[in-house]
C-alpha positions in Angstrom: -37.3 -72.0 -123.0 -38.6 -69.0 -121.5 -38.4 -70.5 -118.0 -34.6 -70.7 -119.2 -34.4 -67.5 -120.3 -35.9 -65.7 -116.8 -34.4 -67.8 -114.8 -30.9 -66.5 -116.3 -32.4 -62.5 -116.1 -32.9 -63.4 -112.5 -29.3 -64.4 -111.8 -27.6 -61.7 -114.0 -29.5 -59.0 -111.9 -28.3 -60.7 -108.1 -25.0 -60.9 -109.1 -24.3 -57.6 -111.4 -22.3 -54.8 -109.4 -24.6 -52.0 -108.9 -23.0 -48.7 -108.5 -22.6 -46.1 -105.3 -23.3 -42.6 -106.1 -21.9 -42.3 -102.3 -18.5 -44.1 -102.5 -17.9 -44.7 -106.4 -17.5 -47.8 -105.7 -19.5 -50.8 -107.0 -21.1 -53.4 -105.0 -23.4 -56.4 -105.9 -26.7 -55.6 -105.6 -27.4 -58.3 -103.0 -25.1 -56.6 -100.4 -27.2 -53.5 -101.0 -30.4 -55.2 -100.5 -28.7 -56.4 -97.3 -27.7 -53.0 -95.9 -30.7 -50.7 -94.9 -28.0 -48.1 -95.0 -26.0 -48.1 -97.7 -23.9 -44.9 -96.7 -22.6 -46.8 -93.6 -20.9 -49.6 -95.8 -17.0 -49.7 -95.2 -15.9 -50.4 -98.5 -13.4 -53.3 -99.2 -11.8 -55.0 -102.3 -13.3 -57.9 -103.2 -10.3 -59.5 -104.6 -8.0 -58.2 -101.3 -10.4 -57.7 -98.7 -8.3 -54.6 -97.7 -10.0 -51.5 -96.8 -9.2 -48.2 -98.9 -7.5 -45.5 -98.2 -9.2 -42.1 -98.2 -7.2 -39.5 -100.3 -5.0 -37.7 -98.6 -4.4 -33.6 -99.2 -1.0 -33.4 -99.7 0.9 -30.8 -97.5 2.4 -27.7 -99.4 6.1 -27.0 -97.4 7.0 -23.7 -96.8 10.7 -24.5 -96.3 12.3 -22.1 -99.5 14.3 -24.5 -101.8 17.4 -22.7 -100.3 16.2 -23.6 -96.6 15.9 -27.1 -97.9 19.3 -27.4 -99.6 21.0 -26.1 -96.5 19.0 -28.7 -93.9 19.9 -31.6 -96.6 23.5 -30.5 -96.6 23.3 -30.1 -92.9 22.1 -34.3 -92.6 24.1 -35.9 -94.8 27.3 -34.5 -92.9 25.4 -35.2 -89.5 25.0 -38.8 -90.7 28.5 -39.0 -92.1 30.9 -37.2 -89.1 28.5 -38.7 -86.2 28.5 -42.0 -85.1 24.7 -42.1 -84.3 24.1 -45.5 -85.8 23.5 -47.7 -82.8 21.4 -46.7 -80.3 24.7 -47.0 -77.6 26.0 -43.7 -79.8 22.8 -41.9 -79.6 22.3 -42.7 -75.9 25.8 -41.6 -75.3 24.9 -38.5 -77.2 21.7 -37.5 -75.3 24.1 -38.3 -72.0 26.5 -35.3 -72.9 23.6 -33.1 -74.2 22.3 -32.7 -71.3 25.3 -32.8 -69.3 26.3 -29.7 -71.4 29.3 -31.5 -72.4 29.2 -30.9 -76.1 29.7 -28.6 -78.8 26.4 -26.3 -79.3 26.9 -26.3 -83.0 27.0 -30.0 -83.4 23.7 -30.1 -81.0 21.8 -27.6 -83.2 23.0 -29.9 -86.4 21.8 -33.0 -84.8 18.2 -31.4 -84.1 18.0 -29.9 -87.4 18.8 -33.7 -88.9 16.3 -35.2 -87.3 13.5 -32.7 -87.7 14.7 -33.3 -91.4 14.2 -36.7 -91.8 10.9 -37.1 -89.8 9.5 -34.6 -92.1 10.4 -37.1 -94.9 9.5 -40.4 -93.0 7.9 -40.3 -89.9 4.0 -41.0 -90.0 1.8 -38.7 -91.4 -2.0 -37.9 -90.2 -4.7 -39.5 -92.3 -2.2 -41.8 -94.1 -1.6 -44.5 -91.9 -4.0 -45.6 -89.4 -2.7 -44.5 -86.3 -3.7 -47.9 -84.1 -1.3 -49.9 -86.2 2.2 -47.4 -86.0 4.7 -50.0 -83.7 5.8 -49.7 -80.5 7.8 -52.3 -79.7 11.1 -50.4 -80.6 9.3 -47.4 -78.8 9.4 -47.8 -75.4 5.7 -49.0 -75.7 4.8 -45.9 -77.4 3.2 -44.9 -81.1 6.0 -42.3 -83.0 4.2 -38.8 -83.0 1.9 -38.6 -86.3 2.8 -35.6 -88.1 -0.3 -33.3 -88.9 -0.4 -29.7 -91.2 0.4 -28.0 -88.1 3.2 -30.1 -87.0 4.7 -29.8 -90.2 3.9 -26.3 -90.2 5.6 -25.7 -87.2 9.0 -28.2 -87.2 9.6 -26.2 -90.8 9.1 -23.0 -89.1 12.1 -23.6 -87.0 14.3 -25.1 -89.7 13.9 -21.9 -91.6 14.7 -19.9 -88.2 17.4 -21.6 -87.2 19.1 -21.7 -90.6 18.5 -17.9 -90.9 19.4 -16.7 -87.6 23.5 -16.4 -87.4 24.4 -14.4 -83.8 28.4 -14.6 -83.9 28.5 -13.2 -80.6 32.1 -13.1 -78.8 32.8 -15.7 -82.6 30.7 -18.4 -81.5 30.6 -21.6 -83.7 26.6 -22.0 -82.5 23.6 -20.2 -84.4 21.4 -19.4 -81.4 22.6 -21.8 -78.7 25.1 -19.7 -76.6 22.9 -17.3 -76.3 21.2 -20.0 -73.7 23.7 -22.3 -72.8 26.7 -21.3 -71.0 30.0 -22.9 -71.6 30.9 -26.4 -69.8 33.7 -25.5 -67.0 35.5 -27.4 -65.1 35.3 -26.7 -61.7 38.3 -28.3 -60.1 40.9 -26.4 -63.1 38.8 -23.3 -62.5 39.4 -24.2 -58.5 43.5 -25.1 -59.0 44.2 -21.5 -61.0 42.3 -19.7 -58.7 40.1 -17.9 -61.3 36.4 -17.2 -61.7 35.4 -17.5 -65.9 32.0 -17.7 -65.2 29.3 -16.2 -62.5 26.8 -18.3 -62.9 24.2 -16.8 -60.1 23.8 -13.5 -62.3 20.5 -13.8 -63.8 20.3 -13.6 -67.4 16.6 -12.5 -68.6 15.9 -13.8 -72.1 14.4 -9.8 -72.5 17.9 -9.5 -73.7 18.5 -12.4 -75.6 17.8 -12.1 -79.6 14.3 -12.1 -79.8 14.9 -14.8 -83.0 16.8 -17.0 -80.5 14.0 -16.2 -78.2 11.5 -17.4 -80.5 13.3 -20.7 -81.6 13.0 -21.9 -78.4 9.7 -21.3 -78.0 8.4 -23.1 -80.8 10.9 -26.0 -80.0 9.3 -26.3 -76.5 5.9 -26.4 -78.1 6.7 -29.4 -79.9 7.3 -30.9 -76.7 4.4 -33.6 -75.3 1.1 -32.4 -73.6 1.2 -33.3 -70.3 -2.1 -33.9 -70.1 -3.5 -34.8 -73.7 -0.3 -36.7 -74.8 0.6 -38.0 -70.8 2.2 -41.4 -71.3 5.1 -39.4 -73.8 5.1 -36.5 -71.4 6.2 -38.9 -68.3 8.3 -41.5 -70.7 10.8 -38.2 -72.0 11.2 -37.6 -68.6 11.7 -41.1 -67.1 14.9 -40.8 -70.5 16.0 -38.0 -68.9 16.1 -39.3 -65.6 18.0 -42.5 -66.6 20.2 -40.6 -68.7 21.1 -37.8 -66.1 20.5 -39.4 -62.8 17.6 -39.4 -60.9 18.3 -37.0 -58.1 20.6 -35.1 -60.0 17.1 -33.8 -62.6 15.4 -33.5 -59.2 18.2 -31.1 -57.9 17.9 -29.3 -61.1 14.3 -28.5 -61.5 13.8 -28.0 -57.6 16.4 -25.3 -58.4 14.6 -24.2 -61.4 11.8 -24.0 -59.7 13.3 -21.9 -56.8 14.6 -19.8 -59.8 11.6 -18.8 -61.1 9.9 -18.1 -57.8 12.2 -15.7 -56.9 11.0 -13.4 -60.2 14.4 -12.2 -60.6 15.1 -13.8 -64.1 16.6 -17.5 -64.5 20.4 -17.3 -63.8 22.7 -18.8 -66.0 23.1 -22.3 -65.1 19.6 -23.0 -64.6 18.8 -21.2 -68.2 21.4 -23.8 -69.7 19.6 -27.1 -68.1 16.6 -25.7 -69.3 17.3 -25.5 -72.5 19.3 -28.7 -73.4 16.4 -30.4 -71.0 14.3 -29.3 -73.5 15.8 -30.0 -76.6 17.3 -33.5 -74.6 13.1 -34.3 -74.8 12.1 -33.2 -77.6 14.4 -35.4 -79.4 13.4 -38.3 -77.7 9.8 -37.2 -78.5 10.9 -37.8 -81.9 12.1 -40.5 -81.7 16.2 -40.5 -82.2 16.9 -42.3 -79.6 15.1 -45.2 -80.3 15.2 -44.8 -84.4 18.1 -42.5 -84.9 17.7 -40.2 -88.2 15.5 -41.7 -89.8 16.3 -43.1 -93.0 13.0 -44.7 -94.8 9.5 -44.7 -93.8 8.2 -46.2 -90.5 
């Protein structure tokens, strides 16, 4: 009887959970015998076998409710008067961006939309694991993981856009006019004999709003690290280049490039493919062309 009776002690200890002061989480005391370092134990479910989660800090917006109202008023008539559905639309879309043949208001809508929605759904840091997020719809690449300062920043120019409101010469456009010039055309501009624009006057941003100045700065930081985030950085561009023809982006930034060597201020054409080049990428960065405005979690 007592041989009974030890022999049952015996098993009851092996197979009791024991608990981790480290983790909170119980193991059976057998696994700790087996691990000389308890601390280094991944912890898994016994009855799923999936690995937990840490807790994630959630992320405190500073969007004002107001700012918030007016970006979710701003989407749903985005996703109800555009036909950005299929990825043909939102292909066509980028196409005219960056050929500067669309309205600037209806560009600055569009952006604020899908900074919007990936606030709500795209992946955040630290609650996904990042190795898993698919590709295959991608172009091969992972959707940008959202971090504090990501967040931090993408609301920062919500709340700037939606505040800033230069009606100069009763443009539609909060801030865009004061970077893009309007589309012409040439051979009607040609036929009547008349000059609207000069386009070889530089324009120094010095004199541009310094709000609108400062919205496209923090838009082009948003913008892929060439060298930390290189396979994004080249794969906007290679977008760009199929969307706007190879030779004609090299044309462009070779006279960019020129532009800014000469130090006398970008003119105005080369200011306007700047700055739909940029925004052209930086919503490919995030993902609209491939994903659109996003509607649920990816």
């Amino acid at each position: 009887m007592k041989l009974h009776i030890t022999s049952l002690l015996i098993l009851l200890t092996e197979f009791i959970p024991a608990a981790s002061s480290d983790t909170g989480f119980a193991y059976p005391s057998r696994l700790l015998a087996r691990s000389n370092h308890p601390k280094t134990f991944t912890p898994f479910t016994f009855a799923t076998g999936i690995r937990r989660t840490r807790p994630i800090r959630s992320y405190v917006t500073t969007l004002t409710s107001s700012s918030v109202h007016d970006v979710q008023h701003i989407t749903e008539q985005v996703i109800e008067e555009y036909e950005l559905n299929g990825r043909f639309e939102r292909w066509s879309f980028l196409q005219k961006l960056l050929e500067n043949e669309l309205p600037l208001k209806d560009i600055e809508h569009v952006m604020l939309a899908v900074f919007h929605r990936y606030l709500m759904h795209g992946p955040s840091s630290g609650a996904i694991d990042e190795a898993e997020l698919k590709t295959d719809d991608n172009e091969g690449l992972p959707s940008p993981v959202l971090d504090d300062k990501m967040r931090e920043s993408i609301e920062k120019i919500i709340h700037n856009v939606l505040d800033i409101n230069d009606n100069t010469d009763g443009a539609e456009s909060r801030f865009l006019h004061l970077f893009v010039q309007p589309s012409i055309d040439y051979e009607l501009e040609t036929l009547m004999g008349t000059l609207l624009k000069k386009t070889d006057e530089p324009s120094s941003t010095n004199d541009i709003n310094p709000q609108a100045n400062l919205i496209i700065n923090q838009i082009e930081q948003l913008l892929p690290d060439p060298i930390e985030e290189e396979e994004a950085h080249k794969s906007a561009w290679d977008l760009v280049m199929e969307l706007y023809g190879r030779e004609a982006v090299k044309v462009r930034e070779e006279a960019l490039g020129r532009n800014y060597a000469s130090n006398g201020g970008l003119n105005k054409e080369n200011l306007s493919w700047k700055t739909l080049c940029c925004i052209g990428r930086v919503l490919i960065h995030y993902d609209f062309l491939t994903k659109g405005i996003l509607s649920s979690k990816l």
